[in-house]
C-alpha positions in Angstrom: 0.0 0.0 0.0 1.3 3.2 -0.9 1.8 5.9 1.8 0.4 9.3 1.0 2.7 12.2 0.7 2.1 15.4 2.5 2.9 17.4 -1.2 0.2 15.1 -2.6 -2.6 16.4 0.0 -1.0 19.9 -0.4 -1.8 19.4 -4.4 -5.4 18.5 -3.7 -6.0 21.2 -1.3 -4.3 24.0 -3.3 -6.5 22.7 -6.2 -9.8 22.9 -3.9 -8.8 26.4 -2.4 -7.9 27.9 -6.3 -12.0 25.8 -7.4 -13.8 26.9 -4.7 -12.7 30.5 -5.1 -14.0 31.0 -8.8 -16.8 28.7 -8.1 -18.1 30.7 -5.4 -17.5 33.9 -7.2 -18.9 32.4 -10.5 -22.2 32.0 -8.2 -22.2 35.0 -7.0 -21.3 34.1 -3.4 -17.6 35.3 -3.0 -16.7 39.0 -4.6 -13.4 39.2 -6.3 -13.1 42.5 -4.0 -13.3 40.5 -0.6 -9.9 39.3 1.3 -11.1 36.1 1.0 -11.4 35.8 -2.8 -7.4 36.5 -3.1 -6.2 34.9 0.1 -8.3 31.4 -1.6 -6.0 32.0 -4.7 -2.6 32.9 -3.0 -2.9 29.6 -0.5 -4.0 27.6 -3.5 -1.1 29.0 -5.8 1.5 28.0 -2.9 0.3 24.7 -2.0 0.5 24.0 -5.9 3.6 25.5 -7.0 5.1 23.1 -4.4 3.6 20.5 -5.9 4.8 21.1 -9.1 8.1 22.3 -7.6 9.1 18.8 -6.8 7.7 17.1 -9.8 9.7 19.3 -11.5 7.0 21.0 -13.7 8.9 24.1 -14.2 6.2 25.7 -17.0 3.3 24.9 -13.9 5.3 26.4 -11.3 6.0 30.1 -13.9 2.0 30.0 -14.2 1.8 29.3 -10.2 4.1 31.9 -9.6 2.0 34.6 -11.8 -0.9 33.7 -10.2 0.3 34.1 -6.7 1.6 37.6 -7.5 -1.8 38.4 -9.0 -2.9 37.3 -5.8 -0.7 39.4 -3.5 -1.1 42.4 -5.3 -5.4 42.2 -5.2 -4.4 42.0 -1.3 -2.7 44.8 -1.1 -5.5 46.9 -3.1 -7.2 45.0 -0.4 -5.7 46.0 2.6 -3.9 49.7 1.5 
């Protein structure tokens, strides 16, 4: 039996946070303009660019990287 790998749950869970956040917003639930909207995207970007970090999916971890940033800079509109 194969033991899971904390990177793999961190894969699922960054894919989950990155889904739920333009699901919710797609419905109408989460603004783009709330902290939480951003914050679902920057957690979801880390938690897969280490992922892809490890499987050494350097094209995955550029777009991960990008969308992190886009992330941090819609919390700082945020918050300043």
């Amino acid at each position: 039996m194969q033991k899971i790998k904390i990177v793999d749950v961190l894969s699922w869970m960054g894919m989950m946070f990155v889904l739920c956040a333009y699901f919710f917003n797609s419905l109408g639930y989460l603004s783009a303009d709330t902290f939480l909207y951003p914050l679902l995207n920057l957690f979801g970007a880390l938690f897969l660019s280490i992922d892809v970090f490890v499987k050494k999916s350097y094209a995955s971890l550029a777009l991960q990287m990008v969308w992190g940033g886009i992330s941090l800079f819609a919390i700082a509109k945020i918050l300043f």
